[in-house]
N, C-alpha and C positions, 0 to 999 in steps of 0.2 A: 765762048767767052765767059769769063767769070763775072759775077755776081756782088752786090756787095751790101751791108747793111751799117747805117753810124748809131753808134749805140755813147748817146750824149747825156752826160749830167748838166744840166739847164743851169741852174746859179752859180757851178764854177767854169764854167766854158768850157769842158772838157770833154772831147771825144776821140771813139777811138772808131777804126774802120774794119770789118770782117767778114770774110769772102765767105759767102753761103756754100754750101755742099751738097748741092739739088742733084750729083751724080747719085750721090748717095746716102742722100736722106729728101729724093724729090715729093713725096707726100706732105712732110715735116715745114719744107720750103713752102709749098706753092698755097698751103692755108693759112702759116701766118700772112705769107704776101700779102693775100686778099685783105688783109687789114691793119696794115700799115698805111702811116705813123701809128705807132701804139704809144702812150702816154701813161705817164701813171710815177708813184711813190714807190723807189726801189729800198731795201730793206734785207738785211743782212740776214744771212741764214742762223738758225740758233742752232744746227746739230753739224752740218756739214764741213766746218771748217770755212776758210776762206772763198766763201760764194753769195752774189748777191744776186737778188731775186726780185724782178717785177712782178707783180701780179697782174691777169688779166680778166676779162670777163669771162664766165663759165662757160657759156654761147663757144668762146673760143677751143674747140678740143680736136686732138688729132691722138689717133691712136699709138701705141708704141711702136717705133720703125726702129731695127735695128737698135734698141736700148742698151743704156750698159750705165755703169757705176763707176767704171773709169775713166776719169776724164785728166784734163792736161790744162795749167795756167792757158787763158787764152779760149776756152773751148766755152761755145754759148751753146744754150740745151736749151729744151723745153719738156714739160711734164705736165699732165694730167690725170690727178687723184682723187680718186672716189671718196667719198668722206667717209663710208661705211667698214673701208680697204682700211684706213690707220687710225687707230688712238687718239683724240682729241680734237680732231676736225670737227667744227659744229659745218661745214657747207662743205661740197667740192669745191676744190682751186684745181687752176690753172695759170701756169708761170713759164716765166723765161727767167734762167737762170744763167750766171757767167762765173765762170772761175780765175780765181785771179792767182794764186799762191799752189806750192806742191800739197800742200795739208790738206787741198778739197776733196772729199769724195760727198755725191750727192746721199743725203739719208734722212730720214725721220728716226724719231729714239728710235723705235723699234731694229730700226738696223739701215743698209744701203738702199739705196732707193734708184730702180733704173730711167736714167734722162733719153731724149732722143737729139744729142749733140748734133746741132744744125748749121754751123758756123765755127768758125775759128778767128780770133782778134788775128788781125797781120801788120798794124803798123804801130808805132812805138808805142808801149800802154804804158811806161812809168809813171807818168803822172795820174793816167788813170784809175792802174793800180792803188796806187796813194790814195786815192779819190775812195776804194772801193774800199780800203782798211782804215778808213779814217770814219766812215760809217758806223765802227765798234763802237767810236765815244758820244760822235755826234747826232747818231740817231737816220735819220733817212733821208733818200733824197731823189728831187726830180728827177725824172728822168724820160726820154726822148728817145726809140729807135724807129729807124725810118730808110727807107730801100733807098740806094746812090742811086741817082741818073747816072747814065753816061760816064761809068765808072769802070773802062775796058779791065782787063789784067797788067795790072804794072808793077807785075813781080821781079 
């Protein structure tokens, strides 16, 4: 039975719902689990095109499973970057990132950067969307993901 995570902007009531992919990103899955709800200021990506990006604690890392650089409006990711690995990182980070538009490929200037796509958004995100392009002007925003109870497959 499938999985699911709501990945919510808190001030404009807005969420969206996406079935995790523990077939086939089960490492990726089963360590965010452990720590969820995760909380924090989402924040638009500055190289990548249309993708916004939570940060997490650095405590939080999972190695690369299956990574890739292409991803698909709807495809939530995660990544963990050494600071020593890119250009201007004063700390390591650790992020969950989501794409919202055909324009995103995850990357640092230096070039692509590979995510380990862990979910995919499944129920309406247009307003979400909006939510997540409207970040360009407005600057950042709360935000909320957290594992569904009792959220069979209702595809």
């Amino acid at each position: 039975m499938a999985r699911y995570i709501e990945i919510s902007f808190v001030e404009d009531n807005i969420s969206v719902r996406a079935r995790l992919l523990e077939d086939e990103m089960p490492r990726t899955c089963a360590e965010l689990l452990k720590h969820m709800p995760l909380e924090g200021t989402a924040t638009h990506a500055r190289y990548s095109g249309s993708e916004l990006a939570l940060l997490l604690p650095t405590h939080i890392r999972v190695e690369r499973e299956k990574a890739t650089c292409a991803v698909l409006p709807g495809d939530v990711a995660y990544v963990w970057l050494n600071r020593d690995d890119h250009y201007g990182l004063d700390d390591d980070i650790s992020e969950i990132c989501w794409f919202y538009d055909r324009d995103s490929q995850p990357r640092m200037w230096e070039g692509p950067l590979r995510v380990n796509v862990f979910a995919h958004i499944e129920t309406d995100s247009s307003q979400f969307y909006k939510a997540c392009a409207d970040t360009r002007i407005s600057g950042v925003k709360k935000v909320v993901i957290k594992l569904l109870e009792n959220q069979g497959d209702n595809r």
